[in-house]
C-alpha positions, 0 to 999 in steps of 0.5 A: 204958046199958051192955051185956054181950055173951056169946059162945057155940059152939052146934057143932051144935045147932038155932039154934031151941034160942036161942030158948028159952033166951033167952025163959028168961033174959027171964024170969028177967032181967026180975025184976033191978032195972036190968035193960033188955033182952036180943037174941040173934044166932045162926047156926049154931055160935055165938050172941051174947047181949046183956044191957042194963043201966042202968048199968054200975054196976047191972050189976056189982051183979048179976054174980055172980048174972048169972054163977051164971044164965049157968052153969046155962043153958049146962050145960043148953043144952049150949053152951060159953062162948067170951067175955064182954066188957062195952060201954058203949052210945053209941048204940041205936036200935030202931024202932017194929017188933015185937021179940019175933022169938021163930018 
């Protein structure tokens, strides 16, 4: 599995508009083959968004797609984007609780 992980400053929006964006991008995310799940971090100033990908093959497949997306939500949301540094994954572990943290 592999992972890309996209920082942004927020300054001082509401962390709640997170949350619309990236319910946003799951839907459009949901649609890319290869595509595995999407958390979002947030706390005031800053948000973290991971994207999580088959392979790093498949991620590279979609980049420039991925990126022209990023671009338009983060005109829209009005958030600068600070860095985008790609992982592969060597561990995840996510229980049995409920993951749509969404209110």
């Amino acid at each position: 599995m592999y992972a890309s992980l996209t920082r942004v400053s927020t300054s001082d929006q509401p962390i709640e508009n997170a949350t619309i964006i990236a319910e946003e991008m799951l839907s459009w995310l949901r649609e890319i083959d290869g595509f595995e799940g999407l958390l979002m971090l947030s706390r005031k100033g800053t948000t973290l968004g991971l994207t999580f990908w088959e392979s790093a093959t498949v991620a590279e497949k979609h980049r420039v797609v991925r990126m022209q997306f990023l671009d338009r939500m983060t005109s829209v949301a009005k958030v600068q984007i600070e860095e985008i540094v790609d992982f592969e994954v060597t561990l995840a572990h996510f229980g049995p609780r409920r993951t749509d943290f969404a209110g």
